[in-house]
C-alpha positions as a Markdown table, in Angstrom:
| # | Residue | x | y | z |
|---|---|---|---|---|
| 1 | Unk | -16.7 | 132.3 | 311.2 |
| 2 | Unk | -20.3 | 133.1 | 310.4 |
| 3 | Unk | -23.1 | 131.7 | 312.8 |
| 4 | Unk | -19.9 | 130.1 | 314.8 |
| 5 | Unk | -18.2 | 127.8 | 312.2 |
| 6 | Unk | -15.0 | 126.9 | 312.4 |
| 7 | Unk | -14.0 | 127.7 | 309.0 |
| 8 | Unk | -13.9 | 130.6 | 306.5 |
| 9 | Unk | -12.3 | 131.8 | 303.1 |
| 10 | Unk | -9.8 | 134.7 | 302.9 |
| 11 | Unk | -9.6 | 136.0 | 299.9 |
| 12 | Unk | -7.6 | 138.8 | 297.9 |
| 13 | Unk | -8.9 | 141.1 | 295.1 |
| 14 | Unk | -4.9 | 140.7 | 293.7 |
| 15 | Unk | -6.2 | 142.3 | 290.4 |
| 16 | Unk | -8.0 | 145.4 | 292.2 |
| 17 | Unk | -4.8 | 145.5 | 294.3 |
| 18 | Unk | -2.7 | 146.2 | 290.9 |
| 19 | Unk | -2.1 | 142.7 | 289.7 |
| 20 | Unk | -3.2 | 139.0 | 289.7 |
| 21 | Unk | -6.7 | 137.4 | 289.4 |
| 22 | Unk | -10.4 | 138.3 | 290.8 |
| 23 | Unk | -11.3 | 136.0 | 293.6 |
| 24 | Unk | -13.5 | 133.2 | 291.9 |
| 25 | Unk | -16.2 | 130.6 | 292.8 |
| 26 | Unk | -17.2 | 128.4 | 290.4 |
| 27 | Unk | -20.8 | 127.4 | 291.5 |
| 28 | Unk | -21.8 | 123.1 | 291.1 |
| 29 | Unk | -23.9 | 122.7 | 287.9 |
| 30 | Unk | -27.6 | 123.6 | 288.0 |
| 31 | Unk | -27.5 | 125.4 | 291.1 |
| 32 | Unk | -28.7 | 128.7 | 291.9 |
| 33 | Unk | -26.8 | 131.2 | 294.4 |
| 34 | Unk | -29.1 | 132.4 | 297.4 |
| 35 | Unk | -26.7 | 134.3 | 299.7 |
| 36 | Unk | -23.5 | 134.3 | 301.3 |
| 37 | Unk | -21.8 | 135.5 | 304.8 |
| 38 | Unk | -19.2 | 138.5 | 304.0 |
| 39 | Unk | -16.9 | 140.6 | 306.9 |
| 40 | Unk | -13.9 | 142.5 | 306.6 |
| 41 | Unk | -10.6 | 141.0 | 307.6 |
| 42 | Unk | -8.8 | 142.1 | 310.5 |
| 43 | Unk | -5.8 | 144.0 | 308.2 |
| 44 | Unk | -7.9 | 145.6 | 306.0 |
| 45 | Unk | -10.0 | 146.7 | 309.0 |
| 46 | Unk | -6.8 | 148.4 | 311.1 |
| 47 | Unk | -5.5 | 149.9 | 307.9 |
| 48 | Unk | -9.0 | 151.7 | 307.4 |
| 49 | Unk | -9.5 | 152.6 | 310.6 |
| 50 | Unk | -5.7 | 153.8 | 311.7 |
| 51 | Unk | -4.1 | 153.7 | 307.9 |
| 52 | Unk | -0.5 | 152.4 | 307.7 |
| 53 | Unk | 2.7 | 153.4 | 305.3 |
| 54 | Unk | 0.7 | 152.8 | 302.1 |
| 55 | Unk | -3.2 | 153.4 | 302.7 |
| 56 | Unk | -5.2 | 156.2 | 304.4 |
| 57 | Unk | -7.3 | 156.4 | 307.5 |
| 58 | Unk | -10.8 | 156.8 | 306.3 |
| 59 | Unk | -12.1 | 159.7 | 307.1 |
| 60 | Unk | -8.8 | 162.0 | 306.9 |
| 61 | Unk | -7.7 | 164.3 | 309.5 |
| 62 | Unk | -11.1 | 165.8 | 310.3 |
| 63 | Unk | -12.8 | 162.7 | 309.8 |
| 64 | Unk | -14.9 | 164.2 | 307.0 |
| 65 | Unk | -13.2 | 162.2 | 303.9 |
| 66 | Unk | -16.0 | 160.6 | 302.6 |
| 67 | Unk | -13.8 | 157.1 | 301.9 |
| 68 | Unk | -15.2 | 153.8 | 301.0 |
| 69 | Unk | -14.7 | 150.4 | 300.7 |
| 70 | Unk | -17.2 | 148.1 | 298.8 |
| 71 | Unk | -17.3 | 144.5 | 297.7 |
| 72 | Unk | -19.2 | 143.7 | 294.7 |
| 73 | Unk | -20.5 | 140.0 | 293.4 |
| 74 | Unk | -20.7 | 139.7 | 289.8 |
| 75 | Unk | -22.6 | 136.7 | 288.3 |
| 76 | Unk | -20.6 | 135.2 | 285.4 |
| 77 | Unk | -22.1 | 133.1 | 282.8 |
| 78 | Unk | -20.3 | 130.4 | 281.4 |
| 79 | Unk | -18.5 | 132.4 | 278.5 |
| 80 | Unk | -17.2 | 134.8 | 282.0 |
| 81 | Unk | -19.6 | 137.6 | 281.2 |
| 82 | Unk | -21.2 | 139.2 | 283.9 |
| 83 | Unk | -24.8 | 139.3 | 283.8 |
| 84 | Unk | -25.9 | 140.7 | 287.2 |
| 85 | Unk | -24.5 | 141.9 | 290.1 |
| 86 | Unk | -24.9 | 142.8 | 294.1 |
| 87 | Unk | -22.7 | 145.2 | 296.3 |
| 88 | Unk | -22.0 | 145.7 | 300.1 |
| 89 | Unk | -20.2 | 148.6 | 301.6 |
| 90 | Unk | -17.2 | 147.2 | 303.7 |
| 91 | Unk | -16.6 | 150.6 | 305.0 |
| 92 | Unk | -18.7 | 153.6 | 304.1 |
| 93 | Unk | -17.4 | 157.1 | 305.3 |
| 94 | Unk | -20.0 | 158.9 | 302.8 |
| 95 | Unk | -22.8 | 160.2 | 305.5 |
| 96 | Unk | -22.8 | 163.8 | 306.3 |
| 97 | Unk | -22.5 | 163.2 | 309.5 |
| 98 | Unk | -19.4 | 161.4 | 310.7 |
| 99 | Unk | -21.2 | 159.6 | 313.9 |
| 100 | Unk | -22.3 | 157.4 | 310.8 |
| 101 | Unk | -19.3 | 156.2 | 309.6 |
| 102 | Unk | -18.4 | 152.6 | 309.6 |
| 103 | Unk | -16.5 | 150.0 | 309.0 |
| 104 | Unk | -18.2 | 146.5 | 308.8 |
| 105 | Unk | -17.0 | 144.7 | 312.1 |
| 106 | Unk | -19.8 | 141.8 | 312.1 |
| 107 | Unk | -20.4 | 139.1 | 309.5 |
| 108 | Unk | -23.3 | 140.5 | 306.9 |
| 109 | Unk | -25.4 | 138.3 | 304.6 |
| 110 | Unk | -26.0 | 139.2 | 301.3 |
| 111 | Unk | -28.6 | 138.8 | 299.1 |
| 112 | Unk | -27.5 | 136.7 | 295.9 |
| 113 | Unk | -31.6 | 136.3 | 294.5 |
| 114 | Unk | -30.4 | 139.1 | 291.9 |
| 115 | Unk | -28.1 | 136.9 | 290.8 |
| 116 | Unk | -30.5 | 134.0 | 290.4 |
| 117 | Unk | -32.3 | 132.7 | 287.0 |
| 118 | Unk | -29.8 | 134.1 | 284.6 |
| 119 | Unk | -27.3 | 131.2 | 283.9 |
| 120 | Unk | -25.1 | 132.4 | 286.5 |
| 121 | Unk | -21.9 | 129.5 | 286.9 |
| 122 | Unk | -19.1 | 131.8 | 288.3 |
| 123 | Unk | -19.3 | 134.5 | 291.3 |
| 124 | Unk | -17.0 | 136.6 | 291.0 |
| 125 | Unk | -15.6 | 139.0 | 293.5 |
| 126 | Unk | -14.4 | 142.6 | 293.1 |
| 127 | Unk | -13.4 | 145.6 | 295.4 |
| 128 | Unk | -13.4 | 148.8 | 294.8 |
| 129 | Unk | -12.0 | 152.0 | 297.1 |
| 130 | Unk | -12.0 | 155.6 | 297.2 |
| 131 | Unk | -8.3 | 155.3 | 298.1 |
| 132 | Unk | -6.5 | 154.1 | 295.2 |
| 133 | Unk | -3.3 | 155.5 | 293.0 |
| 134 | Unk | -3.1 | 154.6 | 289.1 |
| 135 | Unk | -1.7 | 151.1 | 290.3 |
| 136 | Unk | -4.6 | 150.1 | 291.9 |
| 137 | Unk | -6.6 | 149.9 | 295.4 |
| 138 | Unk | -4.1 | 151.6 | 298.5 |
| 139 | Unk | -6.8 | 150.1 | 301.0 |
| 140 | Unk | -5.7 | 146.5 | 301.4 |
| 141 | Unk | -8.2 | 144.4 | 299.0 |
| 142 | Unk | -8.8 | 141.9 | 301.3 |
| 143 | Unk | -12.2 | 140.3 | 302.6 |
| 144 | Unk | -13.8 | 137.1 | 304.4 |
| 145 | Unk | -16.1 | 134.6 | 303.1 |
| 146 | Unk | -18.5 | 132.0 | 304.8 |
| 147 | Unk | -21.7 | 129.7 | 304.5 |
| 148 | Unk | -22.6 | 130.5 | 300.6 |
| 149 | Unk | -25.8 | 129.1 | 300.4 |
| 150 | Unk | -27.0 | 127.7 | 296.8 |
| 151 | Unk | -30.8 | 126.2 | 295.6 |
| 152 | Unk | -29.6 | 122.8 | 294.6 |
| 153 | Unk | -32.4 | 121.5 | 291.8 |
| 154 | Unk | -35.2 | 119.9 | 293.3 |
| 155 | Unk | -35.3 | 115.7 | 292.0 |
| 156 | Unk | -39.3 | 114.4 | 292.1 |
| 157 | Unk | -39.3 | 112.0 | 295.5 |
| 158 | Unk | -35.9 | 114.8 | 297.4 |
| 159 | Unk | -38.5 | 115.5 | 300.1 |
| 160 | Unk | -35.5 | 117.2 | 302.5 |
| 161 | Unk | -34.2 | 118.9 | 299.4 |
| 162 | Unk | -30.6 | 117.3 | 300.0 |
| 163 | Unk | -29.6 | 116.5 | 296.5 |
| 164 | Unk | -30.2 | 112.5 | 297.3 |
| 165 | Unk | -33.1 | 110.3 | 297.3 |
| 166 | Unk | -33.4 | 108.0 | 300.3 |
| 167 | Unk | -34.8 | 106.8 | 303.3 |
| 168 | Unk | -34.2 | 110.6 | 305.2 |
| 169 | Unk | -36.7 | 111.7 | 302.4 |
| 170 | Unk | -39.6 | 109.3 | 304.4 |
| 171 | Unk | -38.3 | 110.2 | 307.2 |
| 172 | Unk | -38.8 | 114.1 | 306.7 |
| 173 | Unk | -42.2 | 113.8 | 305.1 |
| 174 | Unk | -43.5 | 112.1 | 308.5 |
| 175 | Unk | -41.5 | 114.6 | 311.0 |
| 176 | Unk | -43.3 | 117.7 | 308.9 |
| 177 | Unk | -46.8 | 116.0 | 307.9 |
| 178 | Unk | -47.4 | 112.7 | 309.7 |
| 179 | Unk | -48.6 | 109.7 | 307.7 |
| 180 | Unk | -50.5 | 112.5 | 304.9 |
| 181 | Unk | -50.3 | 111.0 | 301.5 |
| 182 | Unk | -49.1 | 113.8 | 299.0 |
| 183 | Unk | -47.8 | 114.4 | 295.7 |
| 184 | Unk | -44.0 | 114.8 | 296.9 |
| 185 | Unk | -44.7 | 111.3 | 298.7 |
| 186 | Unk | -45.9 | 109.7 | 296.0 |
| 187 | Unk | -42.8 | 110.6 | 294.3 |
| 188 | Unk | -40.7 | 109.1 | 296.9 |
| 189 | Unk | -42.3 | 106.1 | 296.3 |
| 190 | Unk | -41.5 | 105.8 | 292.9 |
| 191 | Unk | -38.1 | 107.0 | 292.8 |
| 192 | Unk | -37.0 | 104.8 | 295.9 |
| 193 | Unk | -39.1 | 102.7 | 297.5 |
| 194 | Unk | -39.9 | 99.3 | 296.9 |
| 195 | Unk | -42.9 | 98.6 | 294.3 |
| 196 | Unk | -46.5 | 98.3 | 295.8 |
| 197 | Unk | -46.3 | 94.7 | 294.7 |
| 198 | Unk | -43.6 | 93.9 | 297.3 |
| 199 | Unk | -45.4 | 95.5 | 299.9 |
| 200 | Unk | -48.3 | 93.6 | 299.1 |
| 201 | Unk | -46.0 | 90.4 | 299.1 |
| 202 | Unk | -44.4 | 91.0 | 302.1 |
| 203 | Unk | -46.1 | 92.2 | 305.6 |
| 204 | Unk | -45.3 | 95.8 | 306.0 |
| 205 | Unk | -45.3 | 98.4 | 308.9 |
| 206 | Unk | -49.0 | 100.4 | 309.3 |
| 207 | Unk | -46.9 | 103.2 | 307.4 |
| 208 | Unk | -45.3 | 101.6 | 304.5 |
| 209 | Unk | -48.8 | 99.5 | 304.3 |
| 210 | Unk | -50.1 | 103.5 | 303.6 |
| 211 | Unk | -47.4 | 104.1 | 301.2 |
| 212 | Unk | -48.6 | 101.4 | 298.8 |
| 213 | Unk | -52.1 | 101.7 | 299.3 |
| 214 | Unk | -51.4 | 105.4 | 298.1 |
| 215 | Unk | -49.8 | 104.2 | 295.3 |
| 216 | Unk | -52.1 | 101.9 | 293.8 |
């Protein structure tokens, strides 16, 4: 998979393809989409490059067919309408010269920002090919997904930005800024930590002592 995990999502485009659905992710509530890891699969890739009994070799017989594959990510609101969208060529036989030609081989990340601040809930996934019949796409609609990386809304006191309040939060703030009082510490504090009158209760590490004194 991307970046060397051991994991990754196959997917079809079954309605491209002539029948059955779009590829779908439904994104967690109040998140935000930032990017995500696409490559072609290792069929789809052969039957571009060589064709088979159903679907062209790009390029033709000279090589000069100027074939295409592309992906593109539509960003769904929650009635399913698309509101934005982003594209990547999985194959793109289009430059004059043919030396130019290519067909995706690595894993690519695209940029979902477009996608970002418009009520987006759903990506959805559709390809689209220059070899294709009345039926549908004769390149095989098939692509790879990995790592989709969303904005998760930031809580007052989620230093690390994981989606949870807790000790990692302290833990973070003094690996990046030492023992600095700041706002986003402040807000630790209150969200988590113990109030300054148990630390003033109850001897306290030089740190935590900081904490409260911050605090009051």
């Amino acid at each position: 998979g991307d970046q060397g995990s051991t994991a990754y999502g196959v997917a079809v485009s079954g309605h491209d393809a002539g029948g059955g659905l779009i590829p779908q992710i439904v994104l967690p509530a109040d998140t935000q989409p930032v990017q995500i890891a696409i490559a072609n699969t290792t069929y789809a890739a052969l039957s571009m490059k060589q064709g088979d009994g159903f679907a062209k070799q790009f390029g033709g017989p000279t090589g000069n067919d100027p074939d295409w594959l592309r992906l593109t990510i539509e960003g769904l609101n929650v009635s399913g309408t698309a509101v934005a969208a982003t594209s990547l060529y999985l194959a793109d036989y289009r430059p004059p010269d043919s030396a130019d030609d290519t067909i995706l081989a690595d894993w690519t990340v695209v940029d979902l920002s477009p996608l970002s601040g418009l009520a987006v809930t759903t990506l959805a996934f559709r390809l689209e090919s220059s070899d294709r019949s009345s039926l549908g796409l004769n390149t095989p609609a098939y692509f790879a997904a990995d790592n989709l990386v969303l904005d998760l809304p930031t809580l007052p006191g989620d230093i690390d930005r994981n989606g949870q309040i807790d000790a990692q939060d302290l833990a973070h703030w003094q690996q990046t800024f030492g023992d600095a009082p700041g706002a986003d510490l402040i807000a630790w504090q209150r969200a988590w930590a113990p109030t300054p009158a148990t630390f003033s209760a109850v001897p306290q590490p030089p740190t935590m002592a900081m904490i409260a004194g911050v605090v009051l």
